[in-house]
C-alpha positions in Angstrom: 19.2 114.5 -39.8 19.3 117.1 -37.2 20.4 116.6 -33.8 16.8 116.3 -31.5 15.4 114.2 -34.6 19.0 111.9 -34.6 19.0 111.5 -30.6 15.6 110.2 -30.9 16.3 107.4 -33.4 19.2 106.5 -31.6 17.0 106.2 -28.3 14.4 104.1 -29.7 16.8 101.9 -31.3 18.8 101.4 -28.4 15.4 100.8 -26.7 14.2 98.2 -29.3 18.0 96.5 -29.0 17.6 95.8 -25.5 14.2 94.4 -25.7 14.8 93.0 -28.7 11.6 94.0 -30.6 11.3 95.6 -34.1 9.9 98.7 -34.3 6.3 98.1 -35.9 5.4 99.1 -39.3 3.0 101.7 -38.0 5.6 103.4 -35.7 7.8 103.1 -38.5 6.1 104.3 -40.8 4.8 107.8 -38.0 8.4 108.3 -37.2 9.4 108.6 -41.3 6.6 110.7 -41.6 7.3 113.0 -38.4 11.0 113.1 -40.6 9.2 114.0 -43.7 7.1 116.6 -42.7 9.6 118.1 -39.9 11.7 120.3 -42.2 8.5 121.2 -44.3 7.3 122.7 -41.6 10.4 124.4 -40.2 11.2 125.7 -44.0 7.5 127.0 -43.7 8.2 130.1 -41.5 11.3 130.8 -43.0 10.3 133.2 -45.8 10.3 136.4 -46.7 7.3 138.0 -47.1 6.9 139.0 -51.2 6.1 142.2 -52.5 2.2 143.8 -52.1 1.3 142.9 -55.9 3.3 139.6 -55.5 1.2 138.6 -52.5 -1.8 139.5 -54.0 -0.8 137.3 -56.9 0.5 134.5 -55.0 -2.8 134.5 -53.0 -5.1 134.1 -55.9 -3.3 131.6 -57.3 -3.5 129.9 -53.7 -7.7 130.3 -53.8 -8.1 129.5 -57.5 -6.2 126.5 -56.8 -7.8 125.3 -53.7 -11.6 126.0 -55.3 -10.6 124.2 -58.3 -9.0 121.5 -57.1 -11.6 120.9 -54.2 -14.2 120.9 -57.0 -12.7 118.3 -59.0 -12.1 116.2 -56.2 -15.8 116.2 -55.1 -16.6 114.8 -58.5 -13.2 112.5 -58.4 -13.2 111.4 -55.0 -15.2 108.9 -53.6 -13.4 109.1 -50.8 -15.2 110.6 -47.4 -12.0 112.2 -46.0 -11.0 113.8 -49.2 -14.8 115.0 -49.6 -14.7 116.7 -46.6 -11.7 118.6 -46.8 -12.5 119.6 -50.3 -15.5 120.9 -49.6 -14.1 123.0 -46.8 -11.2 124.2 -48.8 -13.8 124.9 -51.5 -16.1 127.2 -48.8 -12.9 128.6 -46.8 -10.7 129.5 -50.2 -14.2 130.9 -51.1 -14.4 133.3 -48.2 -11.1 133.9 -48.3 -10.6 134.9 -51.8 -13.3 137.4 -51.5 -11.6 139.0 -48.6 -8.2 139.4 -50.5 -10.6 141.0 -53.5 -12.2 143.7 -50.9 -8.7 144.3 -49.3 -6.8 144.2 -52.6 -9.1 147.3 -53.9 -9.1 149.1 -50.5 -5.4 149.1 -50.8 -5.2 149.8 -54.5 -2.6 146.9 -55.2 -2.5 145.5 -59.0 -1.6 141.9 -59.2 1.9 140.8 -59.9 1.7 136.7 -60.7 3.9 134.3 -58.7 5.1 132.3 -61.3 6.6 129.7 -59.0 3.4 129.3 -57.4 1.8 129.4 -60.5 3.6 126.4 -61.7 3.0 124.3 -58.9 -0.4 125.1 -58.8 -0.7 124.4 -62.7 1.2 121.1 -62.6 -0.7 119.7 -60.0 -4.1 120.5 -61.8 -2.9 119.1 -64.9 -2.1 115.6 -62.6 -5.2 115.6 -60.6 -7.0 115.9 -63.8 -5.2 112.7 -65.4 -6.1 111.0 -62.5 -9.1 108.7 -60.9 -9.8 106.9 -57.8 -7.1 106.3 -55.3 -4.2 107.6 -57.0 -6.1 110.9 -57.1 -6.8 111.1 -53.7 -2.9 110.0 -52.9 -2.1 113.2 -55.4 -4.9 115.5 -54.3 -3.7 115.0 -50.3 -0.4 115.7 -51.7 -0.8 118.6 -53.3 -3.1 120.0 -50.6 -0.1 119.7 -48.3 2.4 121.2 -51.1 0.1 124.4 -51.1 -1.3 125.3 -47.8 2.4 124.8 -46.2 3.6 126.9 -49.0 0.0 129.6 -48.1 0.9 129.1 -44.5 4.6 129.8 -44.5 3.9 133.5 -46.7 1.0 134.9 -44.9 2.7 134.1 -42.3 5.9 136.3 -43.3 3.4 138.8 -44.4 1.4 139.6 -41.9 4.7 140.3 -40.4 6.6 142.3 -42.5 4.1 143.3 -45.4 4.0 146.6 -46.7 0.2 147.6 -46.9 -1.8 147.8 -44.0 -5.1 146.2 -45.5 -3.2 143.2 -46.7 -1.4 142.8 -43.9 -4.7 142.5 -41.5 -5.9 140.5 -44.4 -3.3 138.1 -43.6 -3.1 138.1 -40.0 -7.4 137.3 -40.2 -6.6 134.3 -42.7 -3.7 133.0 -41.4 -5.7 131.0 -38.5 -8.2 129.5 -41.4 -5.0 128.2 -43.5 -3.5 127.4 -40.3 -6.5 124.9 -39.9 -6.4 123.6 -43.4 -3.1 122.8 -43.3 -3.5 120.5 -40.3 -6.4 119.1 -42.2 -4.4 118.6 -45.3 -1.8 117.0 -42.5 -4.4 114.6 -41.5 -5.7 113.8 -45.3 -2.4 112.1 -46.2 -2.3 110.2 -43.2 -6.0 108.8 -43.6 -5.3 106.7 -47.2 
């Protein structure tokens, strides 16, 4: 635990001791989940930004996911929150994907797969599509939040330190948009 994270449990504890009241379930459960997500989110921006073709590779294996995912989940989901976001994932990964295509050719970058990515990506299809009802949405919010931290954290590194121009603005116009969705995906598993 780090330091800032451990002083602040120690607080409130000491705080509950004196009044003698139990921390309630629901600010349990928001401080385990400020924990969880802290060191997600810190491990985000701590990349390095991957090769041109890499990127290119990781990034349509970012979209595909998003658009296919979002599509099953509007004919999985009955569930309004999870409808929502996939349909904008589905609309934003949309636009997005046919950005990286324009800047891709402009910059005349072949497409290297991420195979990690790929992986992730590919497991999590394979579970949302064994799924129904409210253990998909549990594993759809999930896997929304596996991906767009992982899309956040490397456009982030690349629109810092990526080699070709085109991408590079690419990423710095998208990063805002996954920015969003990743705060959305932030607030899906926190709705069920």
């Amino acid at each position: 635990m780090h330091l800032p994270a451990l002083t602040l449990w120690m607080t409130v504890g000491a705080l509950n001791a004196k009044r003698e009241t139990l921390m309630t379930p629901i600010a349990r459960r928001a401080l385990v989940v400020a924990f969880a997500i802290a060191p997600i989110s810190r491990v985000a921006f701590a990349v390095n930004a991957l090769p041109d073709s890499q990127f290119v590779g990781f990034a349509e294996t970012v979209n595909d996911f998003e658009i296919q995912s979002g599509q099953l989940a509007l004919t999985r989901s009955s569930n309004e929150y999870v409808r929502a976001y996939a349909t904008r994932a589905i609309a934003e990964h949309t636009t997005i994907a046919d950005s990286l295509r324009r800047n891709r050719n402009e910059a005349g970058v072949t497409m290297a797969p991420d195979e990690e990515v790929r992986k992730i990506a590919g497991d999590a299809m394979t579970r949302l599509n064994s799924l129904q009802g409210a253990d998909f949405d549990t594993a759809f919010a999930d896997a929304q939040l596996r991906l767009q931290t992982a899309a956040v954290a490397q456009y982030g590194a690349y629109s810092q330190n990526g080699n070709d121009g085109s991408l590079r603005r690419h990423a710095e116009r998208t990063l805002p948009q996954l920015a969003a969705l990743l705060e959305g995906a932030k607030r899906l598993t926190g709705s069920r």
